[in-house]
One Martini backbone bead per residue (centre of mass of N, CA, C, O) as a GRO file, in nm:
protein
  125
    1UNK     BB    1   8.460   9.653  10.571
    2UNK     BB    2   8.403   9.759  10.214
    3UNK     BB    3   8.445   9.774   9.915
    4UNK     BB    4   8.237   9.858   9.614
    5UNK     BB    5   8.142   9.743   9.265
    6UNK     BB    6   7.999  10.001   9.036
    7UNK     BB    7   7.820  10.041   8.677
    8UNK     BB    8   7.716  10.305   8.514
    9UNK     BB    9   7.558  10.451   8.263
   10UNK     BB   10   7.488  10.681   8.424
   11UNK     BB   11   7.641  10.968   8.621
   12UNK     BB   12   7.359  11.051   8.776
   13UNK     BB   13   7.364  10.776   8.980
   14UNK     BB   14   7.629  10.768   9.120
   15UNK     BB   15   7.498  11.017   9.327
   16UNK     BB   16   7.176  10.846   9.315
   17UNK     BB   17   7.062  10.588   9.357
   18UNK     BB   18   6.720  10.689   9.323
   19UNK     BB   19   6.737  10.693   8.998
   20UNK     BB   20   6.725  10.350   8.978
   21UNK     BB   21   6.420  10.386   9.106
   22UNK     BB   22   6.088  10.377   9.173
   23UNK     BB   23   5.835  10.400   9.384
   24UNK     BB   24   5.828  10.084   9.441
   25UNK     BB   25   6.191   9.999   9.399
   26UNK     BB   26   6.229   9.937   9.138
   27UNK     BB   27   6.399   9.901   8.854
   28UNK     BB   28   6.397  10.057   8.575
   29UNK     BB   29   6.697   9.942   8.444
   30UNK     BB   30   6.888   9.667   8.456
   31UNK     BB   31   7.112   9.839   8.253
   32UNK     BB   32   7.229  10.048   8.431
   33UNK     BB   33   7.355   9.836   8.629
   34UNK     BB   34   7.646   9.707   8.763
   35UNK     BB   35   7.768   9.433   8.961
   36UNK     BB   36   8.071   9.370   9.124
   37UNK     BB   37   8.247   9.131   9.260
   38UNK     BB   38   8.415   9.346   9.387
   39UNK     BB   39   8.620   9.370   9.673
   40UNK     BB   40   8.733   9.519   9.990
   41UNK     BB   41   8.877   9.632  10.221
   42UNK     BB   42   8.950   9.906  10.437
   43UNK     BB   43   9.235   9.885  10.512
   44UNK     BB   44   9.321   9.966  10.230
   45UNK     BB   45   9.345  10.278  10.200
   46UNK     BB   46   9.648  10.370  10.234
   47UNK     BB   47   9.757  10.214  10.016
   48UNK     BB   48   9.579  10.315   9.779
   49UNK     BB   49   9.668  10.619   9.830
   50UNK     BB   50   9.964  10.567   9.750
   51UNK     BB   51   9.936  10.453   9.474
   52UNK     BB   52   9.763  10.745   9.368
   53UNK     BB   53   9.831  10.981   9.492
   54UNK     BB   54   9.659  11.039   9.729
   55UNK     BB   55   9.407  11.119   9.994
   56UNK     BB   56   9.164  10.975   9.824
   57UNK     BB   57   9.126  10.759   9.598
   58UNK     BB   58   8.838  10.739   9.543
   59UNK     BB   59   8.812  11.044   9.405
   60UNK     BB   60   8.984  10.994   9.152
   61UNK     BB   61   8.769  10.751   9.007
   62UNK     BB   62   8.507  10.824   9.078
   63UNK     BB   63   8.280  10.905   8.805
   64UNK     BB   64   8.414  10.775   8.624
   65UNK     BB   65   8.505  10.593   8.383
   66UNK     BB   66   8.665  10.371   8.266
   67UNK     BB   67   8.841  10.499   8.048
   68UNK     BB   68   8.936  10.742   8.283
   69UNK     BB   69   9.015  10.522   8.506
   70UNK     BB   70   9.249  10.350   8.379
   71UNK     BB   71   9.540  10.504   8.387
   72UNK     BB   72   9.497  10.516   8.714
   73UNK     BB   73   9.494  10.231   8.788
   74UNK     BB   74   9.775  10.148   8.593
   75UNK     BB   75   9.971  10.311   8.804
   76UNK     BB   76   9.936  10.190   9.033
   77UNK     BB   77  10.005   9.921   8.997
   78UNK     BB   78  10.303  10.009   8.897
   79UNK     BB   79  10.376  10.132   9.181
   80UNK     BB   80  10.299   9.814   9.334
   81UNK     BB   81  10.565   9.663   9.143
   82UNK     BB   82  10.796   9.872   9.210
   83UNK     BB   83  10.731   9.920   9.517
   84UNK     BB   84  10.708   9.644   9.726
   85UNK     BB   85  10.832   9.734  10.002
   86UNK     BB   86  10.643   9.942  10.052
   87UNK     BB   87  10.386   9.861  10.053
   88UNK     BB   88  10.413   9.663  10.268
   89UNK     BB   89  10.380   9.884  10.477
   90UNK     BB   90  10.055   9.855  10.418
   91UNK     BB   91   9.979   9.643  10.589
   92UNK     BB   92   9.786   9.521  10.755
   93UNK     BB   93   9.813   9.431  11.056
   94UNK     BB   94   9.584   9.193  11.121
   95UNK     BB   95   9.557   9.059  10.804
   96UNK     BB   96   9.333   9.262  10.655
   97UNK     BB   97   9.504   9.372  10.397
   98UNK     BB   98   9.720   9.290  10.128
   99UNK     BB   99   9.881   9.330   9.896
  100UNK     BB  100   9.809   9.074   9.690
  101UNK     BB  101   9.466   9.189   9.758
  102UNK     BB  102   9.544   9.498   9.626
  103UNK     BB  103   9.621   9.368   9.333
  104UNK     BB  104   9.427   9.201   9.241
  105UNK     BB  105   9.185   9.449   9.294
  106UNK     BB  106   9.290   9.621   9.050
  107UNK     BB  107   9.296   9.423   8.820
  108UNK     BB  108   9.006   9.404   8.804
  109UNK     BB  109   8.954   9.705   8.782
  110UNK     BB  110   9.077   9.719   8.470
  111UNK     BB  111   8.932   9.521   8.359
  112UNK     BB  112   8.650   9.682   8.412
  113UNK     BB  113   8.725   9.913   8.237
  114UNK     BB  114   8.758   9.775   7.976
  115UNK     BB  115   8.474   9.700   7.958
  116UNK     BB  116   8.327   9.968   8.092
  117UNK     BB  117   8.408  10.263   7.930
  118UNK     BB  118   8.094  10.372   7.947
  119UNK     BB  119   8.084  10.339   8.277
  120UNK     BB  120   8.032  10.449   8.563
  121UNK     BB  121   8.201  10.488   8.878
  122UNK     BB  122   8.153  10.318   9.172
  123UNK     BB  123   8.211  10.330   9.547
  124UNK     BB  124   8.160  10.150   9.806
  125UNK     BB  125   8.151  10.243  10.194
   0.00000   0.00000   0.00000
């Protein structure tokens, strides 16, 4: 199971993704949404709740723009590089899930928040 990252045009289709295809499936207009390549195991759920200082990471930052959601990713970011020692603490036991692999995830995210400043994020789980 992974978190997987979509960019919408439109904010009402990201909680709504039926209204991204017409009656016969067809997508209305291939630039509504972008997929995007990012995707990150759910083993790291506690770690990145940990990082946003949130009860649920993902409803932090759901739902806004990349604008919106750019400075508090960027301080998760902050977060997890001020306080490594710390943050290891949540790397899956399994194996599935690390710092590294949580911080790399971030920083791809932050970078798409600054592409898609005006672009709704989903983040599908």
């Amino acid at each position: 199971m992974s978190y997987n990252i979509f960019w919408h045009k439109k904010r009402e289709t990201v909680f709504n993704s039926d209204a991204l295809y017409d009656e016969d499936g067809n997508l209305i207009d291939d630039t509504s949404i972008v997929w995007s390549d990012l995707n990150i195991t759910r083993n790291l759920c506690d770690m990145f709740c940990w990082a946003f200082d949130a009860k649920y990471w993902v409803t932090e930052i759901e739902g806004k723009t990349g604008a919106e959601a750019e400075p508090l990713v960027l301080a998760a970011i902050r977060k997890m590089a001020n306080n490594k020692d710390e943050a290891h603490t949540y790397d899956s036991p399994n194996g599935f899930g690390t710092y590294g692999g949580a911080l790399r995830f971030l920083q791809g995210l932050l970078l798409e928040c600054m592409k898609y400043h005006d672009m709704y994020l989903e983040i599908e789980r």
